[in-house]
VOTI-74730 format. One record per residue (C-alpha): residue number from 1; residue in three letters; chain; x, y, z. Coordinates in Angstrom, 2 decimals. Layout:
BEGIN
[drenlo NUM; ala; A; [X; Y; Z]]
...
This chain:
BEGIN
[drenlo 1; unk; A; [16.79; -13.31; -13.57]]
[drenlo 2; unk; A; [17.78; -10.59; -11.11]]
[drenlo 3; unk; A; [14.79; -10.41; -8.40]]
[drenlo 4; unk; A; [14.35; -6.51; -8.47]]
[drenlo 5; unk; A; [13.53; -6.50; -11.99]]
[drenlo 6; unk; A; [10.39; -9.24; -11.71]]
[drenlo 7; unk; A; [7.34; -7.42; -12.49]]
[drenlo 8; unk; A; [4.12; -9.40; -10.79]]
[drenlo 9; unk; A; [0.75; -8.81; -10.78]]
[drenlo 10; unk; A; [-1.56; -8.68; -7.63]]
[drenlo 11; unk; A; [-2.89; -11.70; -8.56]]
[drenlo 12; unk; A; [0.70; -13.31; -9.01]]
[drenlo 13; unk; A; [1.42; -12.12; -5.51]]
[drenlo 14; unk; A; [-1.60; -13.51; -4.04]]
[drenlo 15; unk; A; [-0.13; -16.92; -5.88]]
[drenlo 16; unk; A; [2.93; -16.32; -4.22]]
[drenlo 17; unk; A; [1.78; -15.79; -0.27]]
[drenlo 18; unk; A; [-0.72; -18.43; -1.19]]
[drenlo 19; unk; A; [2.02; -21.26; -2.11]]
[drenlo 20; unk; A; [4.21; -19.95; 0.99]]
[drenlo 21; unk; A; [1.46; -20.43; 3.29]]
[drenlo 22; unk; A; [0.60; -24.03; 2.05]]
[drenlo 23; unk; A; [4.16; -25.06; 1.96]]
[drenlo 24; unk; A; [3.99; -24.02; 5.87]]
[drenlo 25; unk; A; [1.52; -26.15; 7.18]]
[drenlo 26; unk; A; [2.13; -28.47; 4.32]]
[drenlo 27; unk; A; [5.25; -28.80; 2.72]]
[drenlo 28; unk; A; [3.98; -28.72; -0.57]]
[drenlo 29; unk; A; [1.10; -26.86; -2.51]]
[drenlo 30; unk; A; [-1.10; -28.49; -4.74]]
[drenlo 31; unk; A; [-3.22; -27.30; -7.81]]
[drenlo 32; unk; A; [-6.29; -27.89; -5.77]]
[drenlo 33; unk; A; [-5.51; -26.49; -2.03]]
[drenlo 34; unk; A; [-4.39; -23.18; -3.73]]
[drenlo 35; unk; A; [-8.04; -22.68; -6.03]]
[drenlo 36; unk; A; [-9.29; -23.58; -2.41]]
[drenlo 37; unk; A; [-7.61; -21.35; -0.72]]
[drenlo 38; unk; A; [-7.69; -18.62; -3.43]]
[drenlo 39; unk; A; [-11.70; -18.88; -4.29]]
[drenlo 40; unk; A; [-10.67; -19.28; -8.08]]
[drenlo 41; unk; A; [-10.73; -22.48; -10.85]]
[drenlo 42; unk; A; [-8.31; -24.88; -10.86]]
[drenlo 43; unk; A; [-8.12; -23.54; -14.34]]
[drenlo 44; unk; A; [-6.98; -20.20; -13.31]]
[drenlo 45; unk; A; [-4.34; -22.05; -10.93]]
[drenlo 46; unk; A; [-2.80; -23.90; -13.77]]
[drenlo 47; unk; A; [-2.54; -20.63; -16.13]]
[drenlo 48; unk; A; [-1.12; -18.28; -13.42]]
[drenlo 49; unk; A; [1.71; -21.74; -11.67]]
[drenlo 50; unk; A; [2.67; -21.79; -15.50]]
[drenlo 51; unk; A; [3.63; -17.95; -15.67]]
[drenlo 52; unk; A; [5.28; -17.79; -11.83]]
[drenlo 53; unk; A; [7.57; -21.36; -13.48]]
[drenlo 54; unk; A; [8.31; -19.13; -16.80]]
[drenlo 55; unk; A; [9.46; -16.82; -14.00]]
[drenlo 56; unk; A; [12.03; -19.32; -11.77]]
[drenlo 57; unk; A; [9.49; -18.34; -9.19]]
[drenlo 58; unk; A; [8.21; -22.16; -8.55]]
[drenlo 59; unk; A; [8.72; -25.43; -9.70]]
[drenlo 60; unk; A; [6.14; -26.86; -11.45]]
[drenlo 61; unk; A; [4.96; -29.97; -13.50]]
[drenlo 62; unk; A; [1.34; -30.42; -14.07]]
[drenlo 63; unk; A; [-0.41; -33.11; -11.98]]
[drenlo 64; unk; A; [2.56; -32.60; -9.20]]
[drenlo 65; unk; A; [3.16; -30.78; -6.61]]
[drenlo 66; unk; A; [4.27; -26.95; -6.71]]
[drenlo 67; unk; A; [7.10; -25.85; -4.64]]
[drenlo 68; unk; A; [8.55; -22.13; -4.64]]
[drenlo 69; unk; A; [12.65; -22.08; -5.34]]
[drenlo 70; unk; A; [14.56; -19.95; -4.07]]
[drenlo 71; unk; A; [14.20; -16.54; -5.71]]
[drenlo 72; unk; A; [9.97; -17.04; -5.24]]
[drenlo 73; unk; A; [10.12; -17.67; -1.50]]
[drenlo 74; unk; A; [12.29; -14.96; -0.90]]
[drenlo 75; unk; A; [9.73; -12.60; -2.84]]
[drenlo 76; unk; A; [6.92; -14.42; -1.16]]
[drenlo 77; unk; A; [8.17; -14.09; 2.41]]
[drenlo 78; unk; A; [8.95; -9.85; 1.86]]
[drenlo 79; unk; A; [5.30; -9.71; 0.30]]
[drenlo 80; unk; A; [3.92; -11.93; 3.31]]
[drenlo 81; unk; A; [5.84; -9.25; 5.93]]
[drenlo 82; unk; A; [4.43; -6.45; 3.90]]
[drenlo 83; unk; A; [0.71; -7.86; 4.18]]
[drenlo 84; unk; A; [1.25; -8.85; 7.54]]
[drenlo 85; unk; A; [2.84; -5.36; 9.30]]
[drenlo 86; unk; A; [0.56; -3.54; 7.11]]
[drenlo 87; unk; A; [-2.69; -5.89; 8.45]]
[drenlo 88; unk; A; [-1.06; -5.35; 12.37]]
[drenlo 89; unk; A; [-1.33; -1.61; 12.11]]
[drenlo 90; unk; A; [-4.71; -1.10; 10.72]]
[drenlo 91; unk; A; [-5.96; -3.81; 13.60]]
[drenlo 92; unk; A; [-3.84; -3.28; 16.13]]
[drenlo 93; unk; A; [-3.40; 0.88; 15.87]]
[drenlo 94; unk; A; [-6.48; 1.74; 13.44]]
[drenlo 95; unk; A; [-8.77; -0.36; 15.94]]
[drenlo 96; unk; A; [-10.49; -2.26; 12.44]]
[drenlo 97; unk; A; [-11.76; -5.56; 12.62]]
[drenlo 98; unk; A; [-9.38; -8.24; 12.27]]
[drenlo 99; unk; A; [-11.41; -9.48; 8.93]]
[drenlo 100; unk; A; [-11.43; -5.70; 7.94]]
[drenlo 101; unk; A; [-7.73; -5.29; 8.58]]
[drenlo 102; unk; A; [-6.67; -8.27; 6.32]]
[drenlo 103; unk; A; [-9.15; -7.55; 3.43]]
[drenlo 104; unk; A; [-7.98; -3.76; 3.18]]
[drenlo 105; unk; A; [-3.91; -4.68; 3.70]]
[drenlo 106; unk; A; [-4.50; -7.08; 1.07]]
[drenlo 107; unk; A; [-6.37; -4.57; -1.29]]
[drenlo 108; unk; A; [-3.54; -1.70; 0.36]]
[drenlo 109; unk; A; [-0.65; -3.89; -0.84]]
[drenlo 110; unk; A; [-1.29; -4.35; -4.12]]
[drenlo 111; unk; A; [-3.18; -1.31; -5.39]]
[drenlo 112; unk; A; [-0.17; 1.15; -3.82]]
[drenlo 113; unk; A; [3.22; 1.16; -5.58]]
[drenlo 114; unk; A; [5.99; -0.71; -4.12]]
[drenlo 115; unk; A; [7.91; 2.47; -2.91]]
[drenlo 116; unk; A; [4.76; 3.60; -1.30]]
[drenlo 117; unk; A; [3.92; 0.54; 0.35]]
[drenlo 118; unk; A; [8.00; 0.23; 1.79]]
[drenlo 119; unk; A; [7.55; 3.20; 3.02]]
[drenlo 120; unk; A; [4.52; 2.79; 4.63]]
[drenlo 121; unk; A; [6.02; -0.63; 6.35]]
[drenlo 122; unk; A; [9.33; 1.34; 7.78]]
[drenlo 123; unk; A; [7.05; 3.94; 9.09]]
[drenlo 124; unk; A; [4.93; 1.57; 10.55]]
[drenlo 125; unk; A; [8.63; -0.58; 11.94]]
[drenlo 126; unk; A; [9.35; 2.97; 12.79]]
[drenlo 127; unk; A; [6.44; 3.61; 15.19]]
[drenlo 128; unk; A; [6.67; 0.46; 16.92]]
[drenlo 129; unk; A; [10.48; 0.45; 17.37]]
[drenlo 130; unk; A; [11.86; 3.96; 17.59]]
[drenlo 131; unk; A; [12.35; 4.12; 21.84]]
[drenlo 132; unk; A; [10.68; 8.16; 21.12]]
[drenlo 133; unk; A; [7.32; 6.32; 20.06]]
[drenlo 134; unk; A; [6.48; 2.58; 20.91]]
[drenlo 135; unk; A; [4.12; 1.00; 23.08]]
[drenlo 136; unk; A; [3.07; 3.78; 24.94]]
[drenlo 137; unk; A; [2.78; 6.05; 22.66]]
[drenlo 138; unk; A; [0.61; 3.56; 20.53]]
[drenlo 139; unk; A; [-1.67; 2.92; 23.19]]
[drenlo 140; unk; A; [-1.79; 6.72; 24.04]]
[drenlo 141; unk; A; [-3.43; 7.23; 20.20]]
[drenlo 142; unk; A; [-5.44; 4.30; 20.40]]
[drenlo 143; unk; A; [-6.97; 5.91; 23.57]]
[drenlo 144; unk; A; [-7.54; 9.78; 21.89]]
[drenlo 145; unk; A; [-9.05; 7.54; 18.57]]
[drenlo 146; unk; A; [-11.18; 5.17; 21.02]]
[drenlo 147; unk; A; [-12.66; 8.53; 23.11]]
[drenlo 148; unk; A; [-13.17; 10.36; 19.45]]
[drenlo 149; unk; A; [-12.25; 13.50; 21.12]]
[drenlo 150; unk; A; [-9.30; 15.15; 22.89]]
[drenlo 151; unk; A; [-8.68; 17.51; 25.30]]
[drenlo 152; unk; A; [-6.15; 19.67; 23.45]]
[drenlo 153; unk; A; [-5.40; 20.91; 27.28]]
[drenlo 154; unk; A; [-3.70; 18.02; 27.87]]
[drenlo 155; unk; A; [-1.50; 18.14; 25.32]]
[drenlo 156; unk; A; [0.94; 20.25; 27.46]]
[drenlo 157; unk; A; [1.30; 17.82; 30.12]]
[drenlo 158; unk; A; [1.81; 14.83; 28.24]]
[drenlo 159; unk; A; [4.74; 16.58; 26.39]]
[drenlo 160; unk; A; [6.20; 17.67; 29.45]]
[drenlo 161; unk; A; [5.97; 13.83; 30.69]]
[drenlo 162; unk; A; [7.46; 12.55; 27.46]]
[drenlo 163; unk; A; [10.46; 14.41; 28.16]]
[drenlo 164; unk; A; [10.61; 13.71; 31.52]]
[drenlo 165; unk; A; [10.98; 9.83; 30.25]]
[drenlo 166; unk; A; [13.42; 10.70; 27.23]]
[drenlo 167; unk; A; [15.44; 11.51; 29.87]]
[drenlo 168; unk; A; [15.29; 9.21; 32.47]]
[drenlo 169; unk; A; [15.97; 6.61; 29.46]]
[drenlo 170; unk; A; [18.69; 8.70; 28.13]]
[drenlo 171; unk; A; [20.47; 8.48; 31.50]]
């Protein structure tokens, strides 16, 4: 089963970062630790670890522990990057609350569409990486969002010093 062409739920995504996440500070996830974890039934565990198996996402036998192969931890670890860059810009740039950041990445990953939400994470890769944005230029909107005003006068200044230090780093 060819990995681009596995439809999955929210739900079965939250599974998925869920079963990662134990498996890191556990090894192994069990039935009980993920309804934990989750807020759900064990019930609901069992029905949704039986569709992700039908899937070759985990392996799982009931009353054992569930492990993700292959193919499931590599979608698990892109959906956990997503979730977490996604999380790290509405904290760290948007200024929310760290319990407001994860609840609306969480809700942000699954209710856009997957091309939507890539792009969103290389924009985001973008800002922090790209040597013509970065740090400063993160902190410098974090600043004009923290004052909730800006002294458009300014703007002239600070352009003129951003290409002062495009070319001192070009140099």
């Amino acid at each position: 089963m060819d990995k681009s062409a596995i439809e999955l739920s929210a739900s079965s995504e939250d599974y998925l970062e869920t079963i990662l996440d134990l498996e890191k500070k556990n090894k192994v996830a069990r039935v009980k630790d993920i309804a934990d974890q989750l807020g759900v039934l064990s019930g609901s565990v069992t029905s949704a670890l039986k569709s992700l198996a039908e899937k070759e996402l985990i392996e799982y036998k009931p009353y054992s522990y569930i492990v993700l192969t292959r193919k499931g931890a590599s979608i698990a670890k892109e959906i956990t990057r997503r979730h977490k860059v996604i999380k790290d810009f509405l904290h760290c740039v948007l200024l929310l609350e760290p319990k407001r950041a994860e609840e609306n990445a969480c809700r942000m990953e699954h209710a856009m569409d997957k091309e939507a939400v890539d792009s969103l994470v290389r924009f985001i890769e973008y800002v922090y990486n790209c040597p013509r944005t970065g740090e400063d230029w993160i902190q410098s909107f974090v600043n004009y969002y923290a004052k909730d005003n800006h002294p458009h006068e300014k703007c002239e200044a600070c352009l003129i010093d951003s290409i002062d230090r495009y070319r001192k780093n070009k140099v």
